[in-house]
C-alpha positions in Angstrom: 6.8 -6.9 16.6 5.0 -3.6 17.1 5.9 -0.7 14.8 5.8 2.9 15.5 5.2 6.5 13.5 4.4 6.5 10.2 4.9 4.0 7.0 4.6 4.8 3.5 2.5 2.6 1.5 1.7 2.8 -2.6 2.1 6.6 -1.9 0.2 6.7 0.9 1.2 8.1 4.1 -0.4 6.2 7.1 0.0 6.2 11.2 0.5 3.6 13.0 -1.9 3.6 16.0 -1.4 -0.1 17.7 -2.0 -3.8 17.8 -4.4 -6.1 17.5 -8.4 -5.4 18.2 -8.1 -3.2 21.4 -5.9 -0.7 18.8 -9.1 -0.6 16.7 -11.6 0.7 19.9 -13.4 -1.9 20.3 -14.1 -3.4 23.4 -14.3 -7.1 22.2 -13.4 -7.9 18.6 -12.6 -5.8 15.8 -14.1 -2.7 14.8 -14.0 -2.1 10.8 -14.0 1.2 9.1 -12.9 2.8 5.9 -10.9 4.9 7.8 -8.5 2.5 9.4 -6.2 -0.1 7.8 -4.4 -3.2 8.9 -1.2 -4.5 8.1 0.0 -7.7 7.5 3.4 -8.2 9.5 4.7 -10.8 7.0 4.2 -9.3 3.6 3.5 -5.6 4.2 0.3 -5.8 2.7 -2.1 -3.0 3.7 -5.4 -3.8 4.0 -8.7 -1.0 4.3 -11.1 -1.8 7.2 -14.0 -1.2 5.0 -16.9 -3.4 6.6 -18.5 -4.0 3.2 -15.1 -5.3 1.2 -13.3 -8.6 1.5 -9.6 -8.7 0.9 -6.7 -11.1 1.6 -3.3 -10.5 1.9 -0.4 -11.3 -0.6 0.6 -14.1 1.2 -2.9 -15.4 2.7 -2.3 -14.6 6.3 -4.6 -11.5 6.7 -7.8 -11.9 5.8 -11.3 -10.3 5.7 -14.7 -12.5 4.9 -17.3 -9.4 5.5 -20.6 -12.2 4.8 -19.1 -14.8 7.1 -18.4 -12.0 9.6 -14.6 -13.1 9.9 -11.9 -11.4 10.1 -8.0 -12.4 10.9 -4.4 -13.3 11.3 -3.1 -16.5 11.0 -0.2 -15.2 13.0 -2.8 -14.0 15.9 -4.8 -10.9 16.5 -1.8 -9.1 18.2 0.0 -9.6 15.0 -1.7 -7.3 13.0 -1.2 -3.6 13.0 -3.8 -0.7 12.6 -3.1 2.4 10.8 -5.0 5.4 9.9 -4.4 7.3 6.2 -2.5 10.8 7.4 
């Protein structure tokens, strides 16, 4: 399910901007910065694209492992959202 516009999250105003890693830039794979997000489509959790943090999503579906080099959907790559802070 793709979104569209803007969401508000924790007070935050962010843009959506696509799906899955082409959304992010990147030719092949993701690209992570501070300055995107991702969005889990199951529990609305949004998550900062900071290359240097890990995070996990409220329900474990969306995850980031920055030492592994990992980073994911257990619902697919076209699953997750991207969104930049407005």
């Amino acid at each position: 399910m793709q979104m569209s516009g803007v969401i508000e999250y924790k007070g935050n105003k962010y843009k959506y901007l696509g799906n899955g890693c082409k959304a992010t830039g990147a030719d092949v794979g993701w690209r992570m910065a501070s300055t995107i997000y991702f969005r889990c489509i199951s529990c609305g959790y949004l998550m900062n694209g900071d290359p240097h943090v890990d995070d996990c999503c409220t329900c474990g579906k969306l995850s980031k492992d920055t030492g592994a080099g990992r980073f994911g959907s257990r619902l697919g790559d076209n699953a997750i959202e991207l969104y930049q802070k407005v």
